[in-house]
C-alpha positions in Angstrom: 155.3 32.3 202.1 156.9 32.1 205.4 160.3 33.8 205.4 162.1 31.1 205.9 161.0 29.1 203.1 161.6 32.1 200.8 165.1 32.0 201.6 165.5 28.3 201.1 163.5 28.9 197.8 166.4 31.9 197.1 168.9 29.6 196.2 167.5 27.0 194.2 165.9 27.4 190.6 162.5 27.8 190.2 161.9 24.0 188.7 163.5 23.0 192.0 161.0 24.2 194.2 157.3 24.7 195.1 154.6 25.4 197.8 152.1 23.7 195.3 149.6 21.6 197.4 148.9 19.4 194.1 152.7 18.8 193.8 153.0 17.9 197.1 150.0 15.9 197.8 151.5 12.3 195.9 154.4 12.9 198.5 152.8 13.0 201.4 150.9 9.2 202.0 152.9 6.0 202.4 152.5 3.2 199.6 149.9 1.2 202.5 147.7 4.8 202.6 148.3 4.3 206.0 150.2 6.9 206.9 149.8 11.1 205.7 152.1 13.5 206.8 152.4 17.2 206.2 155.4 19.3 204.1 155.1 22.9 203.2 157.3 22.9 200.2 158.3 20.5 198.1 162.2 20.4 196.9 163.6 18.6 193.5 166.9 19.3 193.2 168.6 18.1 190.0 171.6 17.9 191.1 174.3 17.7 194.7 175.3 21.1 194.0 171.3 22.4 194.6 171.7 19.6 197.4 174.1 21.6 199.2 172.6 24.9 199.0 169.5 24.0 199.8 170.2 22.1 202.8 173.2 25.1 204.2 170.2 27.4 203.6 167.9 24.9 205.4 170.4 24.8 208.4 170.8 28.6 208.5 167.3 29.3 208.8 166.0 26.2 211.0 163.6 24.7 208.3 163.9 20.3 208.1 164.3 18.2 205.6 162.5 15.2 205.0 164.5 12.9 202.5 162.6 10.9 199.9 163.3 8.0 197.1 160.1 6.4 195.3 158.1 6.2 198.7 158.1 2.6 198.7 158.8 2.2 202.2 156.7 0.4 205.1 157.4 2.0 208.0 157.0 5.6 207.3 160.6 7.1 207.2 160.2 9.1 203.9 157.1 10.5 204.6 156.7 14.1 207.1 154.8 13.8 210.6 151.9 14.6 210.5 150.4 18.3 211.4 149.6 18.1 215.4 145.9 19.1 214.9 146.8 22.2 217.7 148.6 23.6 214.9 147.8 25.8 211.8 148.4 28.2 209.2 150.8 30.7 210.8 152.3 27.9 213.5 155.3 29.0 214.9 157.2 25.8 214.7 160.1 25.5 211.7 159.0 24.9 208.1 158.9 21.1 206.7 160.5 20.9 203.4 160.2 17.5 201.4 163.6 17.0 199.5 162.8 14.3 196.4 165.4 13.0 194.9 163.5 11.5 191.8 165.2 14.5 189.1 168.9 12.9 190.2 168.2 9.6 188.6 170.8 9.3 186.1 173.9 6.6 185.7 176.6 8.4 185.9 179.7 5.5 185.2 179.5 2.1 184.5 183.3 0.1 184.6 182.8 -3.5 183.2 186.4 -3.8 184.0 185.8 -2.7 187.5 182.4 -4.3 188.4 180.9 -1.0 189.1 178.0 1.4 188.4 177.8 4.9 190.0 174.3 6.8 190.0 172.2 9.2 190.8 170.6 8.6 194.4 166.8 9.2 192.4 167.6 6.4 189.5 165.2 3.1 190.1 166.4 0.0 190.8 165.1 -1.7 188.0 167.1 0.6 185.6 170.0 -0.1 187.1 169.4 -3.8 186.4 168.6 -3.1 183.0 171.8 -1.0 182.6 174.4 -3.5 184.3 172.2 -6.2 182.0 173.2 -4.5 178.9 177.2 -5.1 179.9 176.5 -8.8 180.3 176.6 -7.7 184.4 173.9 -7.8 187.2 173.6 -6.1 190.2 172.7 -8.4 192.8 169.7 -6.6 195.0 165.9 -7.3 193.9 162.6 -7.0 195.1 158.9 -6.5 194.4 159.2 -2.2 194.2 161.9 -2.6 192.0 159.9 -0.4 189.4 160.2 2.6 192.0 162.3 2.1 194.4 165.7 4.7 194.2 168.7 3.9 195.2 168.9 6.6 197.7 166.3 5.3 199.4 167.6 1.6 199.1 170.8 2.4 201.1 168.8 4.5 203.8 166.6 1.5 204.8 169.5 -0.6 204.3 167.0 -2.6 202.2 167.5 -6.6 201.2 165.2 -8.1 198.6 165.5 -12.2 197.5 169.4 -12.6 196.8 171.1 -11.5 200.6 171.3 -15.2 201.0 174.2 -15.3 198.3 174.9 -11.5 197.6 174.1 -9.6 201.4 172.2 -6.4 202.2 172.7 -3.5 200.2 175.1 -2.4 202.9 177.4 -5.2 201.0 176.8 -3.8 197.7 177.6 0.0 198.5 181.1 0.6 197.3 180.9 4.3 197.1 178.6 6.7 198.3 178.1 11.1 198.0 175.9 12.4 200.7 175.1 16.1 201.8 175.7 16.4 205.5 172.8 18.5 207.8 175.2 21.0 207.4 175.4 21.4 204.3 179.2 20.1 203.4 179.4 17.4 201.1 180.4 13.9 201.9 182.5 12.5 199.1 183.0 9.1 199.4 182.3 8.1 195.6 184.9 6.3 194.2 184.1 2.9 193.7 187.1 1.6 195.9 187.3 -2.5 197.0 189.4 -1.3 199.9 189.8 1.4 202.2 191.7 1.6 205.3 191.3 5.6 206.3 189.5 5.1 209.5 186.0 5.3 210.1 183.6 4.1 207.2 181.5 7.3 207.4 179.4 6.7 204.0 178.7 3.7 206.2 177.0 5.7 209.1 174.6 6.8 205.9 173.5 3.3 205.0 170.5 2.8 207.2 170.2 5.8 208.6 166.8 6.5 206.9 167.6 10.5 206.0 168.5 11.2 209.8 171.7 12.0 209.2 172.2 14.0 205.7 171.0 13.2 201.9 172.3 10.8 200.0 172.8 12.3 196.4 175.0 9.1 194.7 175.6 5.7 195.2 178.7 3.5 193.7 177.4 -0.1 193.4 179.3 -3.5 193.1 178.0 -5.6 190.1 178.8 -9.3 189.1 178.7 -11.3 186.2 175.8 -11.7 185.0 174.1 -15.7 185.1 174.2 -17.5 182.0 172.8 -20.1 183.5 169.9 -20.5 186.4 167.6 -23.0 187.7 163.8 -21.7 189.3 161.6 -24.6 191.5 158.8 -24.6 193.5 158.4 -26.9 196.1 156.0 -27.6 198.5 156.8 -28.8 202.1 154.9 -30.1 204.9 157.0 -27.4 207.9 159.1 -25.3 208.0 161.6 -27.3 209.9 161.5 -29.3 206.3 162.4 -26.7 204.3 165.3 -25.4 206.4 166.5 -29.4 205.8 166.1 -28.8 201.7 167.9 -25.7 202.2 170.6 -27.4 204.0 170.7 -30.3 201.5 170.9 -27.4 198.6 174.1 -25.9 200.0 175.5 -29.3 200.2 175.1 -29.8 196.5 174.9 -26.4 195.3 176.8 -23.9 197.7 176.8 -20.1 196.8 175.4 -21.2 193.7 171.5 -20.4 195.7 170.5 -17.6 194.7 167.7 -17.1 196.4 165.4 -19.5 198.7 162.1 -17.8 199.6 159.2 -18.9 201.2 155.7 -18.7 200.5 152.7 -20.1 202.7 149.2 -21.9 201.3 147.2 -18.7 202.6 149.8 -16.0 200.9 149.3 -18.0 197.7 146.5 -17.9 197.7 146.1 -14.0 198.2 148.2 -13.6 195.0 145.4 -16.2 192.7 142.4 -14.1 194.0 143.9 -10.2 193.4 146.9 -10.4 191.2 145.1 -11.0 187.6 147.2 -13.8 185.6 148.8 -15.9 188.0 148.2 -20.1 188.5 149.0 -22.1 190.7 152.4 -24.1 189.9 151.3 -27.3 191.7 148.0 -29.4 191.7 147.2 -30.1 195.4 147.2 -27.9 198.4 150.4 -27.2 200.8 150.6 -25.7 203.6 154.1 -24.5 202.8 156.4 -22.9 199.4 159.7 -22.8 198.7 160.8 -20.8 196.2 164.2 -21.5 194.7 166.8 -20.4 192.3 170.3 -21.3 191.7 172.6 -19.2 189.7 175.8 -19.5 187.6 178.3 -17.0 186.0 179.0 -20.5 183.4 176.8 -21.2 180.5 176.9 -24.7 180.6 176.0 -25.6 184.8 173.9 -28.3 185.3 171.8 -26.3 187.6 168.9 -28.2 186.5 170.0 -31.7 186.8 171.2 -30.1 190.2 168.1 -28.9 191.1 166.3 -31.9 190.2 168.5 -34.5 191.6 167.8 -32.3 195.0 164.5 -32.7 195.3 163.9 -35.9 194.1 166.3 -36.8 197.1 164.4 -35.3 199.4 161.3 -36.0 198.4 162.1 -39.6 199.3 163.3 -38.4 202.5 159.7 -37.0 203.3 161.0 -33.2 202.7 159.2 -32.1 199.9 155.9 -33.3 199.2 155.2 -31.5 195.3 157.9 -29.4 193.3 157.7 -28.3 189.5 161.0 -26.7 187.9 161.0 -24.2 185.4 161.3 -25.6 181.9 162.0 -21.9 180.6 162.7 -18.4 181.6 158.9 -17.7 181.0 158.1 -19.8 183.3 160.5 -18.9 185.8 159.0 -15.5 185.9 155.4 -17.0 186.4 156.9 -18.3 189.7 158.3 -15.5 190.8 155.4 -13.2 189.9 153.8 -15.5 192.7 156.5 -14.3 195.5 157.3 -10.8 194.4 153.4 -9.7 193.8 152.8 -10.7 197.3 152.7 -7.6 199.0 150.6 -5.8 196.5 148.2 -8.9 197.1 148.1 -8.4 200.7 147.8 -4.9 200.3 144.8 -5.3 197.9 143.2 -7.5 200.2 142.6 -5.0 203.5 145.0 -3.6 206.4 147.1 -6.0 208.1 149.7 -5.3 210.8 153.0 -5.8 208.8 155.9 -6.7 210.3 159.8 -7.4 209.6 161.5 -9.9 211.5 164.6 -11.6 211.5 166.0 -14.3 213.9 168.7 -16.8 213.2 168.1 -19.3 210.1 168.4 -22.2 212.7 165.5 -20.8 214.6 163.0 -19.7 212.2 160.7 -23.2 212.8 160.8 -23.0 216.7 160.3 -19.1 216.7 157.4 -19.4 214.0 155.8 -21.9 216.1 156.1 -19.9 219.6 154.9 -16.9 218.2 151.9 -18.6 216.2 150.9 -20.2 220.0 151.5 -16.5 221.7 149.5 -14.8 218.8 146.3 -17.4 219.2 146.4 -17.3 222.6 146.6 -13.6 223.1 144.3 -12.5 220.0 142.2 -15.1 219.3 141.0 -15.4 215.8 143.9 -13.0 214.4 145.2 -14.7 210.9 149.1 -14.8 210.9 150.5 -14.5 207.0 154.0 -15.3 207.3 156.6 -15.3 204.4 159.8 -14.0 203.2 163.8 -14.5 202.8 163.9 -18.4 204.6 167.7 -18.7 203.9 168.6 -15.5 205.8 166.1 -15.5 208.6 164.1 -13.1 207.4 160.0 -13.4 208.0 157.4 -11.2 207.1 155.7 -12.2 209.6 152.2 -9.9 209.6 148.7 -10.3 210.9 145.6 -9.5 209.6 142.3 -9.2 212.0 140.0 -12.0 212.1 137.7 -12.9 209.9 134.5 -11.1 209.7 136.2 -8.5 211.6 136.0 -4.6 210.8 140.0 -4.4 210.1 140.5 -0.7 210.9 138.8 -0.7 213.8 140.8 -4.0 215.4 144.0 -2.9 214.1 143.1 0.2 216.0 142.5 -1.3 219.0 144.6 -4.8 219.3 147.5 -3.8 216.5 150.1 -2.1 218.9 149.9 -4.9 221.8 149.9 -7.6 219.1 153.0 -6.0 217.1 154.3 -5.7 221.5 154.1 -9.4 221.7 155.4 -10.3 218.7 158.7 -8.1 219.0 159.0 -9.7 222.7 159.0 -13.0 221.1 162.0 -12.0 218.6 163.8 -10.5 221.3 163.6 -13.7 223.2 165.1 -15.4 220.3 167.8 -12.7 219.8 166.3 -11.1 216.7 166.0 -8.3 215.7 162.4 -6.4 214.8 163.7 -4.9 211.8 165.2 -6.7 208.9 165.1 -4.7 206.1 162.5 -2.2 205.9 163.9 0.1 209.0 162.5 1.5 211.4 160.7 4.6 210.4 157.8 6.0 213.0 156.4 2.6 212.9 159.1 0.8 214.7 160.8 4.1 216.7 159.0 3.4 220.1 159.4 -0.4 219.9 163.0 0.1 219.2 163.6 2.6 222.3 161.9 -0.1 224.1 163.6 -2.7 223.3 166.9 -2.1 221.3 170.6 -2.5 223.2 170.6 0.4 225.0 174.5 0.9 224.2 173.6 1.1 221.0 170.9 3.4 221.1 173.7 5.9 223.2 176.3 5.7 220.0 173.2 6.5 217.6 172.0 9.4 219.3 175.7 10.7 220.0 176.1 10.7 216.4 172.8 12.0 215.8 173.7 15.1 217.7 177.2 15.5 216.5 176.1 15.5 212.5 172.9 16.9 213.2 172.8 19.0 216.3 169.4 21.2 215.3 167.6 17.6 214.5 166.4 19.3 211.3 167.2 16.1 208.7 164.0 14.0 209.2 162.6 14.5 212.3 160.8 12.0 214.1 162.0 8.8 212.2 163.9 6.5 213.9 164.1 7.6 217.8 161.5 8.4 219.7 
């Protein structure tokens, strides 16, 4: 073992720590199996005590630290770089160790009273829903990994999910957080306070910063009351400038009662009937276009139905929506969003595609979808745009798969970076930005230095060099 390792691997307990190729190799690919980097030890500390020592002896003996949740992500931030193919056994460049956080997955504190849960940064989403359910609470962030995403890894990719339209990013939902620092001193920013006026917001400067700049060991979380009541539709529309009218028309009658407002094209639909086993389609006739909505309400008794109902029969005599079904019962509510949230995996299971996470203003969504759609069939003729995501906040997943008939390794290899160029120029020119919610990784570092506000990219790297002066917390990711 190089001699550095063996002192990292000093301090912690045996359980924490191995140089076991088979107990690294489920670490080391993306979810896409797109991406395969290289680690040579793998770290599971149980605790932010083994945290600390681990990443002091890290920083004493030059060996990075590549932070990781449940790997969920899509642009490559939690995995390593890859080995340069120049290098070998015996390489004289620092050691790589993988830090998982999956053994600090416990719920540490939930206040009713307070609205709160604390955890461990390793503890999946979908347990914390299941724990703030139990209190008659709900934490407010959802979205198809919830099964293995962490919490760590959530508030490093700043992620979003189907409710930031009512509830905002998880950056909103952080009320606490504990981090270890690169060098090695503990961030203790825990307590699950509504207010704080002590100067800077450092736990902030964590949230999004995709393991660059320590490693988040704890998260305090705002919760809300629970729904008692909710409302789930599917409607279909003719455009997109359509359903940005329903959407208006909803928040006239319902206001922060929308909990979520997601759209779904005919094409991504239809992804979802041919590879996700169970699932039917809610409405008889093809659209080209699917809103998926859901209103919310703390109170037993709303009328969210009625609501709901009295909406789109509205505007379906306006000429908005041209189908729509509402769900008679929570069964069949979770039929329709199996069809949105099993998306991805749909897309996945049908071949490589370019993905991409875009966000303009709401306002703009039908006149950028329509310029980039012209730029994209102009430019790569044949390519098959698959667009769908968050409507109500902007957000597009707005990704391209090759044409059809196509080998789609080989034209992603050649047309995928100038297609993914275009695409970001087109957000730019509508003041977007090209990452939402997913970060930016190694997938989006060059574009970023390209084409981020250069005043911002100063601050970041300032602050990347004062917490992090040796560069040893997740190299690579997020600057090129």
């Amino acid at each position: 073992m190089d001699p550095r390792l063996a002192a990292v691997a000093a301090v912690l307990p045996p359980a924490s720590f191995s140089t076991d190729p088979a107990a690294l190799a489920p670490h080391l690919t993306d979810w896409r199996g797109q991406k395969t980097g290289h680690a040579d030890a793998l770290a599971r500390p149980s605790g932010t005590e083994e945290v600390e020592a681990l990443v002091r002896a890290a920083a004493a003996h030059g060996v990075a630290i590549v932070p990781q949740g449940g790997n969920t992500g899509l642009v490559g931030g939690s995995v390593p770089e890859p080995l340069p193919a120049a290098q070998g056994e015996g390489r004289a460049d620092r050691p790589v160790i993988l830090l998982s956080t999956v053994r600090m997955n416990r719920i540490l504190n939930l206040d009713g009273e307070g609205l709160s849960l604390v955890a461990g940064a390793g503890t999946i989403l979908a347990d914390v829903h299941e724990a703030a359910a139990a209190h008659g609470l709900s934490f407010p962030l959802s979205l198809g990994a919830k099964g293995s995403a962490t919490l760590g890894g959530l508030c490093s990719t700043n992620a979003g999910g189907t409710q930031v339209l009512r509830h905002g990013t998880m950056r909103s939902l952080v009320l606490g957080l504990e981090a270890v620092l690169p060098d090695g001193s503990r961030l203790d920013q825990l307590r699950p306070l509504r207010k704080d006026s002590t100067g800077y917001d450092v736990k902030q400067l964590l949230i999004g910063a995709e393991g660059t700049l320590g490693v988040i060991t704890a998260v305090a979380l705002r919760l809300v009351p629970a729904p008692r009541s909710r409302a789930v539709a599917w409607a279909a529309v003719p455009d997109l400038a359509s359903a940005l009218a329903l959407l208006a028309r909803l928040r006239r009658l319902a206001g922060e009662r929308i909990d979520s407002f997601e759209l779904v094209p005919a094409d991504g639909l239809a992804l979802v009937l041919r590879h996700i086993p169970g699932t039917r389609a809610p409405l008889n006739a093809g659209h080209p276009w699917h809103c998926l909505i859901e209103l919310a309400d703390a109170e037993a008794d709303a009328p969210l139905a009625a609501l709901l109902e009295s909406a789109l029969a509205g505007a379906a005599g306006d000429g908005l929506v041209a189908d729509a079904t509402i769900a008679s019962s929570s069964a069949q509510a979770e039929a329709l969003w199996r069809l949105r949230e099993t998306l991805p995996e749909a897309e996945r299971l049908d071949g490589p595609c370019l993905k991409n996470d875009v966000a303009v203003s709401v306002a703009d969504v039908p006149a950028f979808d329509a310029a980039a759609q012209d730029a994209i069939a102009r430019a790569f003729p044949g390519a098959r745009p698959l667009v769908f995501g968050h409507l109500g906040d902007g957000n597009l997943h707005w990704n391209l798969r090759p044409p059809e008939g196509a080998d789609r390794r080989d034209w992603l290899a050649a047309e995928g970076d100038a297609a993914r160029a275009l695409l970001h120029d087109m957000v730019m020119a509508f003041k977007g930005t090209i990452s939402a919610e997913h970060g930016l990784g190694t997938l989006k570092a060059r574009e970023y230095g390209r084409l981020g506000d250069p005043g911002k990219l100063a601050a970041m790297r300032a602050i990347k060099a004062a917490l992090d002066p040796l560069g040893l917390m997740n190299p690579g990711k997020i600057f090129t």
